[in-house]
C-alpha positions as CSV (number, residue, x, y, z in Angstrom):
1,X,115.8,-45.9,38.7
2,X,112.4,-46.3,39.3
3,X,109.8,-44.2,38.0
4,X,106.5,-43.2,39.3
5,X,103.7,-42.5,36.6
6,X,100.6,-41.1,37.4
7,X,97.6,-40.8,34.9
8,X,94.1,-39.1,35.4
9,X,91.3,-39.3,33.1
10,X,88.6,-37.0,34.1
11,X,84.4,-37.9,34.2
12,X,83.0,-37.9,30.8
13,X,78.9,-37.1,31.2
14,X,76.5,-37.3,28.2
15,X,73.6,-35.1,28.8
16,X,70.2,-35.8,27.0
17,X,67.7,-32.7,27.5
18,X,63.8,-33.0,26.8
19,X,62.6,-29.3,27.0
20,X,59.3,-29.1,28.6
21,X,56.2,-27.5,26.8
22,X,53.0,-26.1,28.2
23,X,50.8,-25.6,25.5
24,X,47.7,-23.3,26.0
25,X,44.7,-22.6,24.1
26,X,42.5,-20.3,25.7
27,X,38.5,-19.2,24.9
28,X,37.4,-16.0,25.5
29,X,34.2,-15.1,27.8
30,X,31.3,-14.3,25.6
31,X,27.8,-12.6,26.7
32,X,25.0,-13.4,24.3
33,X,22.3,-10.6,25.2
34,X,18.9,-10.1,23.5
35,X,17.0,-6.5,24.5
36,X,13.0,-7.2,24.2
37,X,12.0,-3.5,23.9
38,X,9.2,-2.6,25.6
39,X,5.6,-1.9,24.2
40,X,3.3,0.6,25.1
41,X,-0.8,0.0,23.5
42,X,-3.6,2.3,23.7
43,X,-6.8,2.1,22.4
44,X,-9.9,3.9,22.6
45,X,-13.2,2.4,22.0
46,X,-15.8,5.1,20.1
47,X,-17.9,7.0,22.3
48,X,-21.8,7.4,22.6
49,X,-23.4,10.3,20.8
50,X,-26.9,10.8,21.8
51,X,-28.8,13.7,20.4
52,X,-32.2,14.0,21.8
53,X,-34.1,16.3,19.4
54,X,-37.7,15.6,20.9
55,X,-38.0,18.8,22.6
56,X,-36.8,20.8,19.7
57,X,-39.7,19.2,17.5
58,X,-42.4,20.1,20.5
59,X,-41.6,23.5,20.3
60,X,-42.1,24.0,17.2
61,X,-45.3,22.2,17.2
62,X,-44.6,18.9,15.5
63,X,-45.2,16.2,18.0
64,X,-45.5,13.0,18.0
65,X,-48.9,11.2,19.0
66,X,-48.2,10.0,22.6
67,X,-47.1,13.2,23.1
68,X,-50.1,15.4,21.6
69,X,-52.3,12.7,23.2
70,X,-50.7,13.5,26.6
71,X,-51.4,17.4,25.9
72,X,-54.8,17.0,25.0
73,X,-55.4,14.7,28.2
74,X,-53.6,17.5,30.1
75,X,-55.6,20.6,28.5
76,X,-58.6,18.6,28.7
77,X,-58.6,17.9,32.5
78,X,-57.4,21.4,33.0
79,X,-60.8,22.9,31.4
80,X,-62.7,20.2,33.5
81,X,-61.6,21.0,36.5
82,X,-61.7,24.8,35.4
83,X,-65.6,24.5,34.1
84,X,-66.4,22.8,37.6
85,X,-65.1,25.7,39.4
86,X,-67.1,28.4,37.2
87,X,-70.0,26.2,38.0
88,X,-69.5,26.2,42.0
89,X,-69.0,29.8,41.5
90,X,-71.5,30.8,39.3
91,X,-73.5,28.2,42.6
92,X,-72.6,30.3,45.1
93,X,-73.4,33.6,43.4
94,X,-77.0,32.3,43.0
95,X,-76.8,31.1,46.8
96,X,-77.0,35.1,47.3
97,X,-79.8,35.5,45.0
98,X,-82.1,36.9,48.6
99,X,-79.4,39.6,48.9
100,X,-80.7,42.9,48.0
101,X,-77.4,44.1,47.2
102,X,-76.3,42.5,45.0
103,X,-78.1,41.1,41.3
104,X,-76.2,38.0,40.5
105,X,-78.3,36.8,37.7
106,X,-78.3,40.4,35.8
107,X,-74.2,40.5,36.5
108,X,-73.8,37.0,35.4
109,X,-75.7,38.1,32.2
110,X,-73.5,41.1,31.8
111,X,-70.3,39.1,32.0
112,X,-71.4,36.2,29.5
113,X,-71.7,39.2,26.6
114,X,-67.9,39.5,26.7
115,X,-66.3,36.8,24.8
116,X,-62.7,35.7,25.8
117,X,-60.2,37.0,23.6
118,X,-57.4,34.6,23.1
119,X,-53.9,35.1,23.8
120,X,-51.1,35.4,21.0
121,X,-47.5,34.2,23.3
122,X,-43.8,33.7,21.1
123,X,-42.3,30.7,22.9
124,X,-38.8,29.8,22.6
125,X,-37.3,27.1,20.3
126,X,-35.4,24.7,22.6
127,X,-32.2,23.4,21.1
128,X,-31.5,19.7,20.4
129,X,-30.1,17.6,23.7
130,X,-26.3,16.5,22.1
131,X,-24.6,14.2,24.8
132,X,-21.1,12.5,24.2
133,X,-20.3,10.1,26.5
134,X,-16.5,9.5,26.0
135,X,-14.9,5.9,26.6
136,X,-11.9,5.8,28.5
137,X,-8.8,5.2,27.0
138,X,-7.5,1.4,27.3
139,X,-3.9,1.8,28.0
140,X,-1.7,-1.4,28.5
141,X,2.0,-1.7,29.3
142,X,4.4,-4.8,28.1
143,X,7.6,-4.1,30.4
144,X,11.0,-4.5,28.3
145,X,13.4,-8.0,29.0
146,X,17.3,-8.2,29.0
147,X,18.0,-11.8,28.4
148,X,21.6,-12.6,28.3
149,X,23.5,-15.7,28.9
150,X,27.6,-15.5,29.9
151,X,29.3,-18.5,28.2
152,X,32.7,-18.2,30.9
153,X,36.1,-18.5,29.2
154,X,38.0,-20.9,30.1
155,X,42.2,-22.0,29.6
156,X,43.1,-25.4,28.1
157,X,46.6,-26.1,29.2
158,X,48.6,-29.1,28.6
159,X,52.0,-29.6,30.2
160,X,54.5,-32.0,29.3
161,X,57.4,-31.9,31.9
162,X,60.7,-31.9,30.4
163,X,63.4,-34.8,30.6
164,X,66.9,-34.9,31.9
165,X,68.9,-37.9,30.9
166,X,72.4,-37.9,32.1
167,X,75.0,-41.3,31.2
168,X,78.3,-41.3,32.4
169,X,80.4,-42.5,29.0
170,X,83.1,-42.6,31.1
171,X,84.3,-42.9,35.0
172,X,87.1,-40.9,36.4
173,X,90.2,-42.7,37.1
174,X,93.3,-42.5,38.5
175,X,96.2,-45.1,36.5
176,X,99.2,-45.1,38.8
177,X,102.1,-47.1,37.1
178,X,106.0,-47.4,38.3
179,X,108.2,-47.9,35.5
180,X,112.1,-48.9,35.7
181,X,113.8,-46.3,33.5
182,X,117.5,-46.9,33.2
183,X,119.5,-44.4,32.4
């Protein structure tokens, strides 16, 4: 009798497997910031003191000699002019010496017994001139700064793809044989 034999032999794979890798290093964002306050300067320059004490000094009769030369000039033409009118006056009364009415040289004789009697007067004491002249303030403003400089961050990445390597080590196959068996 004839016998039929039949023999499979399944696909034999190898597999080689490569993972793949992504390797990452990554930097971080920085902000480097520098604040530059700001400044506020004021100065003030000394002011002017004047003190005028030249009216204080002529009142209480200390003078100096441009001054007392000045009041003598002043008193001086004053008693000029003064003497000139007594003289047109004393003039004109003698104009009328025809007028019966009147004696002009007997009343000018009576008025030149009588001496002028001076005059005694308190004057005031004037105070000292004092003037301050104040400087103005000198006022100057340095506005503040931000400086800053962003340094992005930034992601190194390297990638390696994996690997799949696949060999057959052995093929599928069918052996088919017939074999005489006797019995």
């Amino acid at each position: 009798m004839l016998r039929l034999s039949m023999r499979s032999y399944p696909i034999r794979l190898e597999y080689t497997i490569q993972n793949a890798q992504l390797n990452m290093k990554k930097h971080l964002p920085m902000v480097e910031m520098e604040n530059i306050r700001p400044q506020l300067q004021i100065s003030q320059p000394a002011g002017k003191l004047t003190i005028d004490s030249t009216e204080y000094y002529h009142s209480m009769g200390l003078k100096t000699r441009a001054a007392l030369s000045q009041e003598n000039y002043d008193r001086g033409r004053k008693a000029a002019l003064e003497g000139i009118a007594a003289i047109v006056e004393k003039g004109n009364r003698l104009a009328q010496i025809s007028n019966p009415a009147i004696n002009a040289i007997a009343d000018m004789a009576y008025e030149s017994s009588f001496e002028k009697k001076g005059e005694l007067s308190f004057e005031p004491i004037v105070a000292p001139s004092v003037r301050y002249e104040a400087s103005p303030a000198q006022i100057e403003v340095i506005p503040g700064k931000l400086n800053y400089n962003l340094v992005r961050g930034r992601v190194d990445a390297d990638y390696q793809p994996g690997k799949v390597d696949i060999q057959v080590t052995q093929y599928p196959r069918l052996d088919i044989s017939v074999v005489d068996v006797k019995v």
